[in-house]
N, CA, C and O of each residue as an XYZ file, in Angstrom:
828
protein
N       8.739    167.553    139.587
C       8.428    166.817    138.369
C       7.347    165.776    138.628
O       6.721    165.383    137.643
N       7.013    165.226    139.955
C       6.365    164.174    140.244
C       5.021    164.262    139.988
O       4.198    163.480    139.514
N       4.962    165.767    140.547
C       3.275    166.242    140.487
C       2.991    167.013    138.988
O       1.809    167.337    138.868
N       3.476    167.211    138.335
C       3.292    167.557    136.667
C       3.549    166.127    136.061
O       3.445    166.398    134.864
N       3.801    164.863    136.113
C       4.230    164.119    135.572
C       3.848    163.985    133.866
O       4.358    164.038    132.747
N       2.362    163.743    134.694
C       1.333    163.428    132.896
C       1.739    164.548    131.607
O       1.946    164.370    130.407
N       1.740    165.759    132.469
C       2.167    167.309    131.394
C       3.297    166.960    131.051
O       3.319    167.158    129.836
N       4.497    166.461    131.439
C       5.699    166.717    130.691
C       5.465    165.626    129.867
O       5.991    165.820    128.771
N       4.889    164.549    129.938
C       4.565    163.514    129.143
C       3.649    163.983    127.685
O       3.911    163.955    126.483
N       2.919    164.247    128.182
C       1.880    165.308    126.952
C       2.576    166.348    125.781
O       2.196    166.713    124.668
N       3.986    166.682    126.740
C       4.897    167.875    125.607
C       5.639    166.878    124.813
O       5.685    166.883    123.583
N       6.252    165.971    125.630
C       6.972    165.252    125.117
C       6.576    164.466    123.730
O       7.346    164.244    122.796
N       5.217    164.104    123.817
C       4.346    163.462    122.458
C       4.099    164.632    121.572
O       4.022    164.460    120.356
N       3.933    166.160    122.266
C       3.934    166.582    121.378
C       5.015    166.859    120.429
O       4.823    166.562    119.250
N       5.989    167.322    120.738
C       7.180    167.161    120.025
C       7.518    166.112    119.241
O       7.935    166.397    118.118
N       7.438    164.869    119.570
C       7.461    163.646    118.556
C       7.082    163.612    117.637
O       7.717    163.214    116.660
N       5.657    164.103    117.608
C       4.385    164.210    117.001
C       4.345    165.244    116.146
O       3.392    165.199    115.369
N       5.088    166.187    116.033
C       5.174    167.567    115.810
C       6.611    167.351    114.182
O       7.807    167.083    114.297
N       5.985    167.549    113.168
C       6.108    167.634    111.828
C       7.552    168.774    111.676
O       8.551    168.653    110.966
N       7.264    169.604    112.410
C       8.040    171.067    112.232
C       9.241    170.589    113.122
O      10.202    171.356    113.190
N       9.278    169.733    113.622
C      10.746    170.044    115.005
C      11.476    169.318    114.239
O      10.983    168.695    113.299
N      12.989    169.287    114.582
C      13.720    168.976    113.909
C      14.000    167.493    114.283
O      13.795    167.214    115.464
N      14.550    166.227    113.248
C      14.305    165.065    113.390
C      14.913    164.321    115.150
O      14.454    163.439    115.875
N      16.420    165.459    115.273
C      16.829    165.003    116.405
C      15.832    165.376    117.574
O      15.457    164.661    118.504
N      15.490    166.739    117.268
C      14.426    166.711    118.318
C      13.617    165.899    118.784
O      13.360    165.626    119.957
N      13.164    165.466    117.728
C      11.949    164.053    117.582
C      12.084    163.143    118.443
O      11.447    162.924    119.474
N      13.162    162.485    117.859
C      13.661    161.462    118.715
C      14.417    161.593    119.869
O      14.684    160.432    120.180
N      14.906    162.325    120.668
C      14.934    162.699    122.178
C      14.113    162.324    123.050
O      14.159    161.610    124.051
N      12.815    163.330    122.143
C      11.294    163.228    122.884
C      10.941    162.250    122.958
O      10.126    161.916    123.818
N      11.509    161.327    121.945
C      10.706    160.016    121.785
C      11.398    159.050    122.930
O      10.866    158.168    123.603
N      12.518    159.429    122.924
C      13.885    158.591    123.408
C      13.092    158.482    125.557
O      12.763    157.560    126.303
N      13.161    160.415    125.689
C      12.744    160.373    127.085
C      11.598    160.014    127.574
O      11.543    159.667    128.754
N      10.254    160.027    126.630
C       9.024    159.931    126.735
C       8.819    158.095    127.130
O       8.198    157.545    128.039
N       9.579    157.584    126.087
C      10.114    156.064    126.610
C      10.607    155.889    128.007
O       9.914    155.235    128.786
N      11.654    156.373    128.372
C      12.205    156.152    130.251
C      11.270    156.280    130.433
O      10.879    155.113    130.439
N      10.192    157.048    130.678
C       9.636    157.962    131.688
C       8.421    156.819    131.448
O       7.348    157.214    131.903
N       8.398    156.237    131.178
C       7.468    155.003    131.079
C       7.938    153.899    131.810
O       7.327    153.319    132.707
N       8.988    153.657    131.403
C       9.556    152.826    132.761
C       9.646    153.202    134.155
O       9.972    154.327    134.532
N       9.189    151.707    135.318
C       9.262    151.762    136.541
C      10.588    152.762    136.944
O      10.693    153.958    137.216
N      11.260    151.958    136.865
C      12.722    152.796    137.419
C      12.867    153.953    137.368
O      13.474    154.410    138.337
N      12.369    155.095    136.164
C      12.010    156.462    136.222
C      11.639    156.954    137.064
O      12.140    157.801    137.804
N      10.256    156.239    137.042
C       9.260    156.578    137.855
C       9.472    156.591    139.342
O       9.069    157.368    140.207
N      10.250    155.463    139.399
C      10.818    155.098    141.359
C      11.616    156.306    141.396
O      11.314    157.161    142.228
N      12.350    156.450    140.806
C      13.506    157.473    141.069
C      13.144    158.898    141.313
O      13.783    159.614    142.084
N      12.004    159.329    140.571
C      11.278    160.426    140.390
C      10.581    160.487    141.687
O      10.500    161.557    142.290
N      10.161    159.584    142.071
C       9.553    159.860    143.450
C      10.441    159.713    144.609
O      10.091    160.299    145.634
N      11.396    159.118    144.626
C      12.382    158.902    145.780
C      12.975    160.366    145.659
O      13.099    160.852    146.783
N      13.397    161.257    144.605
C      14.472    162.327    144.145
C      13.553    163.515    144.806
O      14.087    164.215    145.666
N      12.099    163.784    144.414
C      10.813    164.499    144.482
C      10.411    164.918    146.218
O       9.986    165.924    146.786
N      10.907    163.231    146.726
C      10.720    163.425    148.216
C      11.974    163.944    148.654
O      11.929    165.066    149.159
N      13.235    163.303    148.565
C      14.587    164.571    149.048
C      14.513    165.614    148.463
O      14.901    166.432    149.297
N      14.268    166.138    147.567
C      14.537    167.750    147.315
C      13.145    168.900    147.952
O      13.034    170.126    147.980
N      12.410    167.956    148.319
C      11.245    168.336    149.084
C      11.908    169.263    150.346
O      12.040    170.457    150.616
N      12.178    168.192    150.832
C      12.435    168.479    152.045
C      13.666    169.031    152.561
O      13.893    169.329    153.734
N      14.677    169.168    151.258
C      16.014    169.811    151.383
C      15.689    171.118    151.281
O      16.089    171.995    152.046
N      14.730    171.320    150.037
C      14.111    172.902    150.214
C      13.743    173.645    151.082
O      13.831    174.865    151.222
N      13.192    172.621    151.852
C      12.590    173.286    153.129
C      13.723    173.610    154.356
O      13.799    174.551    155.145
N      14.544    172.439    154.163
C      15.697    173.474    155.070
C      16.560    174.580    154.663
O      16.965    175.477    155.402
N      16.792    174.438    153.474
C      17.367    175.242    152.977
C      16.792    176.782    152.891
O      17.480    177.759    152.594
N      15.674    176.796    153.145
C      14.609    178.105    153.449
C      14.979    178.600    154.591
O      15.345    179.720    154.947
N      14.757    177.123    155.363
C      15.086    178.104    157.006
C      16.701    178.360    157.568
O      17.056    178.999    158.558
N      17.656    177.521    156.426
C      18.816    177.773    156.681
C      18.984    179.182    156.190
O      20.058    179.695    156.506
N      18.242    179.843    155.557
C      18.494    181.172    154.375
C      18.072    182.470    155.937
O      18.668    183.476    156.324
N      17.304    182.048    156.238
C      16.936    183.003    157.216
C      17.421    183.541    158.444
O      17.657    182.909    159.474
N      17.588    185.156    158.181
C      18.740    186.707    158.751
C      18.511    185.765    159.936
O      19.529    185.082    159.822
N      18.008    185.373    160.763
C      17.251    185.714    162.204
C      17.952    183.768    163.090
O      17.971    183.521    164.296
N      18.370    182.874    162.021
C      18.634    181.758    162.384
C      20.290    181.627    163.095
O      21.195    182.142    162.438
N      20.589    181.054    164.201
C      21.677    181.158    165.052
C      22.146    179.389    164.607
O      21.449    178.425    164.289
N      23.707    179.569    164.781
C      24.315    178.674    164.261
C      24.282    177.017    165.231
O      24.891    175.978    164.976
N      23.372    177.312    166.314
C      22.881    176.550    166.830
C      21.635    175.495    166.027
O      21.850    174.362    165.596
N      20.464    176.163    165.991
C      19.593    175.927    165.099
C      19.780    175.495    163.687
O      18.961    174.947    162.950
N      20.855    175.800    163.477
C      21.226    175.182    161.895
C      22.129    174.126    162.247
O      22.447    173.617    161.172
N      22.764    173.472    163.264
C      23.137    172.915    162.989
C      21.898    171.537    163.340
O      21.862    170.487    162.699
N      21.060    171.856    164.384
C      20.185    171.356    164.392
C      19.224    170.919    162.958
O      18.841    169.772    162.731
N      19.048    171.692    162.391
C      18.087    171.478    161.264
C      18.777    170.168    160.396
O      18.173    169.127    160.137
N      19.776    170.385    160.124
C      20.730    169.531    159.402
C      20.925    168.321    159.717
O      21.117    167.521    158.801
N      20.929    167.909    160.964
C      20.742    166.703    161.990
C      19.357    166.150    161.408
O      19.245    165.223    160.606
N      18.396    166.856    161.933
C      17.557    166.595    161.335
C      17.229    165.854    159.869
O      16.775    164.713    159.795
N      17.443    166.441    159.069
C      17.539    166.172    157.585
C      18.267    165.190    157.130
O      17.930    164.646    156.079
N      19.362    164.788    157.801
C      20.550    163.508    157.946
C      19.550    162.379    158.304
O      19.394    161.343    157.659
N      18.854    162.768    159.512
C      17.747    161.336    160.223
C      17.014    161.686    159.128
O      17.544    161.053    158.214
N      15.673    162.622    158.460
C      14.980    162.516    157.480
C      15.891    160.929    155.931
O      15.338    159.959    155.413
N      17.225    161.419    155.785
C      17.831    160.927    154.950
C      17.964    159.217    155.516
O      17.719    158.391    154.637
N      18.121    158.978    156.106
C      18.471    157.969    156.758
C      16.967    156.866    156.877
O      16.874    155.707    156.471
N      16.009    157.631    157.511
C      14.460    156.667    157.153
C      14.034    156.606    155.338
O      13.464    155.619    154.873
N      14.365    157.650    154.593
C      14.388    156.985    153.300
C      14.790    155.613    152.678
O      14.412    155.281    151.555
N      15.804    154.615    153.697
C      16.637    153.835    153.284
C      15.681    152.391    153.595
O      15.706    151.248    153.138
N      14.874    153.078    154.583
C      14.253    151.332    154.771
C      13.221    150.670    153.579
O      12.584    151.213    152.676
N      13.344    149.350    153.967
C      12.504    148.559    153.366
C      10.817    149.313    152.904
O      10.280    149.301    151.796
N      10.423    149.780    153.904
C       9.118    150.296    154.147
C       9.218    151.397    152.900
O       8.799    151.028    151.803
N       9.711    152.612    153.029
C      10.393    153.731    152.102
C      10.355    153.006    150.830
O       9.381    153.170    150.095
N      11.243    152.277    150.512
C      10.982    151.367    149.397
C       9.996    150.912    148.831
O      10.101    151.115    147.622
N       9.128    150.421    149.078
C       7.794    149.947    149.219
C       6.997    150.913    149.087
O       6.110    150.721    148.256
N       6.994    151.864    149.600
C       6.428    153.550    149.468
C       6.636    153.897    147.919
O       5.749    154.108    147.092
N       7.906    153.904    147.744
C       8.307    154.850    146.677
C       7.916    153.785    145.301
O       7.542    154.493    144.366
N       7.902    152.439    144.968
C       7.558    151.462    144.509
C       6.217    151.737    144.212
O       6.015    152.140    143.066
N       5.332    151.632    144.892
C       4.082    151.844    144.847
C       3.763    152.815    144.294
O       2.760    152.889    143.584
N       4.505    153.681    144.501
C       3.993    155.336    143.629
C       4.448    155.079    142.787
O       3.487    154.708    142.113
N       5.408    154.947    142.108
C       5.889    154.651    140.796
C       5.186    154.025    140.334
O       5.223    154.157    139.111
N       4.376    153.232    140.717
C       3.870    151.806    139.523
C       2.321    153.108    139.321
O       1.985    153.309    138.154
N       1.512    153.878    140.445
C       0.594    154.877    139.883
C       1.342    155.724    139.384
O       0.687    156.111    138.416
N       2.185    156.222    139.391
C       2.663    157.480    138.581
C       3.170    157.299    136.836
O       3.473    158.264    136.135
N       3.173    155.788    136.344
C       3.710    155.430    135.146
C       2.631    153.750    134.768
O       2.268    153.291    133.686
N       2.444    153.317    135.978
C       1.308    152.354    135.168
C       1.943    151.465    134.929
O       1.315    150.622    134.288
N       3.652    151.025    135.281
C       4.073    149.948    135.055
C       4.056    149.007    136.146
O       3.920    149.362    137.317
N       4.205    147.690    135.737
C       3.868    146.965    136.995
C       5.177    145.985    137.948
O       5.129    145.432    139.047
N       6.250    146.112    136.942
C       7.110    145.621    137.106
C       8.150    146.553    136.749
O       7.831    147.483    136.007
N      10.118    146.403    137.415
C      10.916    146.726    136.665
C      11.460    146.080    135.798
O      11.468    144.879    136.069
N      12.174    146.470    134.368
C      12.014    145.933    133.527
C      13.607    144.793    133.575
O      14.463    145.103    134.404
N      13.754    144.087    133.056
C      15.075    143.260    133.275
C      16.011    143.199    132.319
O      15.677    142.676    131.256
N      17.125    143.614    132.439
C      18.574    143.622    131.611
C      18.851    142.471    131.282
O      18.684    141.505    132.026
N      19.451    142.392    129.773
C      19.863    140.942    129.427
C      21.382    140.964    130.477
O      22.073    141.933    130.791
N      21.542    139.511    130.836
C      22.787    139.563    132.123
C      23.683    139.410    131.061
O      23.355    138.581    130.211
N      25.287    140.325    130.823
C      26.171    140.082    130.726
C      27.827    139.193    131.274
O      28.620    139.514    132.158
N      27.840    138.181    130.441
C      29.184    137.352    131.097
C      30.744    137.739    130.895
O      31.479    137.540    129.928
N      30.931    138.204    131.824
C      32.403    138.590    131.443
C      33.065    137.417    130.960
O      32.702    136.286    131.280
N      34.295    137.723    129.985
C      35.372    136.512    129.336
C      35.600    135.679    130.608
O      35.686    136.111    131.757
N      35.691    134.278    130.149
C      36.272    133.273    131.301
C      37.802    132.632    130.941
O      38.421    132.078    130.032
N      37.925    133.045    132.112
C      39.911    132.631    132.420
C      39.747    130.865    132.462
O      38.681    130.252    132.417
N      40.982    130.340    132.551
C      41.284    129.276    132.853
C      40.913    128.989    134.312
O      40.299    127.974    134.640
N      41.269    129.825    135.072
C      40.560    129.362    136.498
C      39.935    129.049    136.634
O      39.749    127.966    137.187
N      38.710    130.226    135.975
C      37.178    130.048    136.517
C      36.712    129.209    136.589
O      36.836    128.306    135.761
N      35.714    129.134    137.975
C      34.645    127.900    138.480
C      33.414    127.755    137.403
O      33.382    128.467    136.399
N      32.594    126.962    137.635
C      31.447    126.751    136.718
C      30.499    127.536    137.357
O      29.383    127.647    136.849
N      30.799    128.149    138.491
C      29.488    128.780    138.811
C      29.306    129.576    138.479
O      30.306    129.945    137.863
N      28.436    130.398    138.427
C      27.802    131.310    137.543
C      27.670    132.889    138.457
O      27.248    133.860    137.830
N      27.930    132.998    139.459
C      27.926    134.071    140.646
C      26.467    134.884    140.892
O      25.392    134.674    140.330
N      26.682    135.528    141.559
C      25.429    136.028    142.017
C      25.426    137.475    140.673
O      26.116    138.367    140.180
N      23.550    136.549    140.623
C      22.874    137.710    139.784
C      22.052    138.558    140.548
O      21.655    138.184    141.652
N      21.802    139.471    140.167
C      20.714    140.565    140.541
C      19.427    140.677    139.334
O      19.374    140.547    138.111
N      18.557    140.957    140.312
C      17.368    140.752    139.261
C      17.194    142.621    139.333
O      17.872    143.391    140.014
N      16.066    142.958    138.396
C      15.812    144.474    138.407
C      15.440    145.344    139.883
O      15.764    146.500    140.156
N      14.604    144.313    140.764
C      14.522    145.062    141.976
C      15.241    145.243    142.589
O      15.244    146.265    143.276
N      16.569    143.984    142.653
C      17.574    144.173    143.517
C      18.440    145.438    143.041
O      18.796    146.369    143.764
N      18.715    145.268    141.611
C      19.390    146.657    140.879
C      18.958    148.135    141.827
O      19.627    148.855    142.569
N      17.310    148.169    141.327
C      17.017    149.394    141.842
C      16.952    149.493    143.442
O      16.901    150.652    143.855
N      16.947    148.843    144.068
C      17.164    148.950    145.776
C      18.661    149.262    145.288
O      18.974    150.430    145.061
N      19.522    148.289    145.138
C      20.943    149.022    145.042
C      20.903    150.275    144.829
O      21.442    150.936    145.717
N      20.342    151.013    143.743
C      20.606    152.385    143.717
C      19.848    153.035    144.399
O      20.156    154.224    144.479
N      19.086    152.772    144.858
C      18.074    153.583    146.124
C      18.630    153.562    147.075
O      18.465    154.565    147.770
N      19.518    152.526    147.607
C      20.308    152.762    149.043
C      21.615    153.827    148.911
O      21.923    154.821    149.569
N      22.210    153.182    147.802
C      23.466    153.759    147.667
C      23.596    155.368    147.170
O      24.615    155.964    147.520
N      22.673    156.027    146.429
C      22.443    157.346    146.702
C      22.206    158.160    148.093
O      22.764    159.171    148.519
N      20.893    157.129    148.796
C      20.921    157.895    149.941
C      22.151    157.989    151.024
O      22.379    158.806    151.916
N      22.876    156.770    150.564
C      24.274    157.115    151.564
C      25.109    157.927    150.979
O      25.800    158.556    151.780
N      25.316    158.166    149.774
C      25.714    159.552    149.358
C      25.466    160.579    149.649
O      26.183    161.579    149.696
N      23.738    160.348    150.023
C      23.280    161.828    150.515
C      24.337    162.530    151.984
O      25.023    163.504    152.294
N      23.782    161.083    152.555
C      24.073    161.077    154.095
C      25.545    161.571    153.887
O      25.694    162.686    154.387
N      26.397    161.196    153.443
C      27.849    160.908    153.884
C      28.228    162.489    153.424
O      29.013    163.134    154.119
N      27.672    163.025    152.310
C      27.936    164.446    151.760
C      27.602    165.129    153.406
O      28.237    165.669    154.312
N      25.986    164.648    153.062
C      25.280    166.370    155.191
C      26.027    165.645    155.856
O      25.552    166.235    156.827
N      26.977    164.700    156.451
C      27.107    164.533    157.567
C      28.506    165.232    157.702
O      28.874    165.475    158.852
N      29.213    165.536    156.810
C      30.581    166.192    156.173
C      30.341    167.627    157.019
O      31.105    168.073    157.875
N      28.944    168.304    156.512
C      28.718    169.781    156.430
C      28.463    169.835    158.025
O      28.950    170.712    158.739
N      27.655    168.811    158.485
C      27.277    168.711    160.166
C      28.489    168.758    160.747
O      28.666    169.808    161.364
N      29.711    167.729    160.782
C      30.688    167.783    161.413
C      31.325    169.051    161.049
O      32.381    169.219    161.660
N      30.974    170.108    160.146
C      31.914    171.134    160.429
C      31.111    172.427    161.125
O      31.491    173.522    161.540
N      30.129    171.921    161.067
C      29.031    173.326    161.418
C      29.579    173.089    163.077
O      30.281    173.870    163.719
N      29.099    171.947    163.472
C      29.195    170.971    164.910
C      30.542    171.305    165.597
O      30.541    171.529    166.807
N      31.802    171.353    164.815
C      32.902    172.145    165.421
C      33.071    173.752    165.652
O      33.795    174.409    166.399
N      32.106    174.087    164.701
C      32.426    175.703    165.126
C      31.339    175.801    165.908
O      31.504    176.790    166.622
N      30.229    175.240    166.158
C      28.741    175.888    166.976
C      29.394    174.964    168.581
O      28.646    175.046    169.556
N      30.347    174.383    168.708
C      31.177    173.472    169.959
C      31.779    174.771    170.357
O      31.423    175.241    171.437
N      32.345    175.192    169.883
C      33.425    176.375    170.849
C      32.370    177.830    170.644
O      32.985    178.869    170.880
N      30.822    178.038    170.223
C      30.178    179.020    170.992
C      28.855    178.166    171.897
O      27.639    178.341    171.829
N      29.662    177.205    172.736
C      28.020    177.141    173.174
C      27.923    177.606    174.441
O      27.121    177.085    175.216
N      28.795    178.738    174.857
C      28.993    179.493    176.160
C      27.526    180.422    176.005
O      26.893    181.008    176.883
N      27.274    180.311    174.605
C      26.821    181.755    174.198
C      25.037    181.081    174.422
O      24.171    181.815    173.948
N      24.803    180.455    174.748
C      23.503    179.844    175.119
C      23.528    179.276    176.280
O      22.477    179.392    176.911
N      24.413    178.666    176.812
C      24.721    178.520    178.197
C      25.856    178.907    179.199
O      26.967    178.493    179.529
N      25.020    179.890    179.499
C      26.509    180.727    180.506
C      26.985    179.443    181.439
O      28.214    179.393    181.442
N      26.404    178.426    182.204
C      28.005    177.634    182.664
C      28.448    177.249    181.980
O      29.134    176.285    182.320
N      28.465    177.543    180.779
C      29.697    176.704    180.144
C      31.241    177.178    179.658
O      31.815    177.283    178.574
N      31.581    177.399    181.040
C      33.228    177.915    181.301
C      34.025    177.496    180.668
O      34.946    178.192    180.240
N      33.905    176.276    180.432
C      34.800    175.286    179.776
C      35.126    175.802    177.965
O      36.144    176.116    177.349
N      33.599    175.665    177.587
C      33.542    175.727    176.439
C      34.202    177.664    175.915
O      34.301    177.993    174.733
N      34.459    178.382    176.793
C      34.714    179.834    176.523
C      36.321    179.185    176.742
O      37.121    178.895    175.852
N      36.451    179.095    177.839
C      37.825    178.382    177.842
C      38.589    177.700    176.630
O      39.819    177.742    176.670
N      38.163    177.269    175.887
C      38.277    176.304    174.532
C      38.694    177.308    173.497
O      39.688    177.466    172.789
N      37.155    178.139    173.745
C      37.315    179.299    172.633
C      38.661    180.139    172.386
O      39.342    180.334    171.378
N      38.741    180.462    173.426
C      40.085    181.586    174.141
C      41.688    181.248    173.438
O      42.532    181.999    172.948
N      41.644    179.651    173.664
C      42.478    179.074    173.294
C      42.877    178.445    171.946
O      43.887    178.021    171.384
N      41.655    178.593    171.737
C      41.665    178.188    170.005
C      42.152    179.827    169.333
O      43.124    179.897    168.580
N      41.561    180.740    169.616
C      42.121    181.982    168.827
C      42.720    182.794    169.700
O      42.604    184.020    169.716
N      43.483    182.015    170.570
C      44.667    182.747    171.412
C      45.185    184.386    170.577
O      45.032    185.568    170.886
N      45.839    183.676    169.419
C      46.747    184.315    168.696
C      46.063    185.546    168.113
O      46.711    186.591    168.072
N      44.950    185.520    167.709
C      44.273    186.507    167.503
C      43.404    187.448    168.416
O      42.803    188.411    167.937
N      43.351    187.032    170.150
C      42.715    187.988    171.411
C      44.332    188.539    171.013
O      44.327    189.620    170.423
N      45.326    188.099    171.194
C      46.560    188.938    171.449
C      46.860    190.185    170.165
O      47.466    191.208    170.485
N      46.483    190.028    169.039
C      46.582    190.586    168.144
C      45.549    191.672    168.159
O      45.827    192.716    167.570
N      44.146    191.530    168.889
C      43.345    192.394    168.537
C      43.650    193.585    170.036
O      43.368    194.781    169.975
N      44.187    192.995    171.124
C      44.767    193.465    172.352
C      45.692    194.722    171.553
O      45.400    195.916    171.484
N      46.588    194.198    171.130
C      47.086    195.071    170.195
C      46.749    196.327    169.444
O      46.979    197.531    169.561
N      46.219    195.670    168.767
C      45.110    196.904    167.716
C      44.644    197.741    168.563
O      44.634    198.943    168.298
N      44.307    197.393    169.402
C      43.266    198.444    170.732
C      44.315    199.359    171.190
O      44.438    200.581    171.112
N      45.038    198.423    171.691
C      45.773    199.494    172.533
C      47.060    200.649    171.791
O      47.529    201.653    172.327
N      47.297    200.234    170.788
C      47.513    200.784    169.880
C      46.877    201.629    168.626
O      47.533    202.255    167.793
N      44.986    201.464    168.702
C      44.693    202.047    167.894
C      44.207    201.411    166.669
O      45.178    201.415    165.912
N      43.194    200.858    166.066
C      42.830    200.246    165.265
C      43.603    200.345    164.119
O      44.290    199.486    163.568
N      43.260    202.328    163.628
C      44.150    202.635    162.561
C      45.723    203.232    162.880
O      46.280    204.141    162.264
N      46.311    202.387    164.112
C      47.515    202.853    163.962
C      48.427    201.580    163.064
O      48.033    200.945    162.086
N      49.467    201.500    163.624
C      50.616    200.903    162.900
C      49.706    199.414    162.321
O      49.203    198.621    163.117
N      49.654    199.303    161.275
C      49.446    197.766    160.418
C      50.442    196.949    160.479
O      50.203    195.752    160.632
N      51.752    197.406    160.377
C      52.552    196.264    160.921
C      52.304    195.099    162.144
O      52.961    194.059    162.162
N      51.349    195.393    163.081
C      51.493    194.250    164.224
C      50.628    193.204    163.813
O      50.439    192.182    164.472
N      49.927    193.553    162.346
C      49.393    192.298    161.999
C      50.499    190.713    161.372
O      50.262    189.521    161.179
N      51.695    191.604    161.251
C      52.488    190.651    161.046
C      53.099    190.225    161.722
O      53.831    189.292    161.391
């Protein structure tokens, strides 16, 4: 969306603009054509533009016949650290900057502050406000640790099953076949079975 920006902007007026569409239509267009004028859109659009960038791209090479469960779990690691330098200050500042060329605004815009009802307790102070940048850093961090905390879920499980084959890339690793053996004990004994009995003989010893 980042790199079409101006075009979806251009449909969007047209539709507004456009006599024949129906009134709700109208105003949608009118409704989104508005966000999309605001900073915060715009930040988001480029912060969202750069992760799905680059999720695509693993996700390509995760797709591919020829990739060993080694390498994927690698890639993913990867993409976790990719996720993780999104979060700094700098990144911020990055994605800020593009937003203000990608929409022309120069600032984010500021919410009237709401006061919740006051109890009898309450102090006179007034607590900590957030201004619009702080807002949008809040949600710029706190997505990407969503990101993170989702791949790091999928890593720790890839990471346990690619742990008990890593005999299979490094023959000393006795240990790790050892592991294996023992983790599906129950099933070398079952397939011992089948063999010596015959793949298609008795189905009962699966029970």
């Amino acid at each position: 969306m980042a790199e079409n920006f101006e075009a979806y902007k251009k449909v969007l007026q047209t539709l507004e603009n456009d006599s024949l569409q129906k009134k709700d239509t109208q105003y949608e267009a009118e409704y989104i054509g508005k966000a999309m004028d605001k900073l915060e859109t715009c930040f988001m659009t480029v912060f969202w533009n750069t992760i799905l960038k680059r999720t695509n791209q693993t996700s390509k090479m995760l797709q591919s016949e020829t990739i060993d469960l080694c390498t994927a779990v690698a890639l993913l690691q990867s993409l976790y650290q990719y996720f993780a330098e999104q979060r700094s200050q700098e990144k911020f500042a990055h994605f800020f900057a593009r937003g203000k060329m990608l929409c022309g605004a120069t600032g984010f815009s500021e919410k009237r502050l709401r006061r919740s009802k006051r109890t009898p307790d309450d102090t006179s102070d007034t607590g900590i406000v957030f201004n619009a940048e702080d807002r949008i850093g809040f949600k710029h961090t706190s997505q990407s640790w969503a990101l993170m905390n989702d791949l790091n879920r999928r890593i720790e499980a890839h990471s346990s099953t690619e742990n008990r084959f890593v005999f299979l890339r490094d023959s000393s690793e006795s240990e790790s076949l050892r592991k294996l053996t023992n983790f599906y004990s129950v099933d070398w004994i079952l397939l011992k079975r089948l063999l010596k009995n015959g793949i298609d003989g008795d189905l009962s010893l699966i029970n």
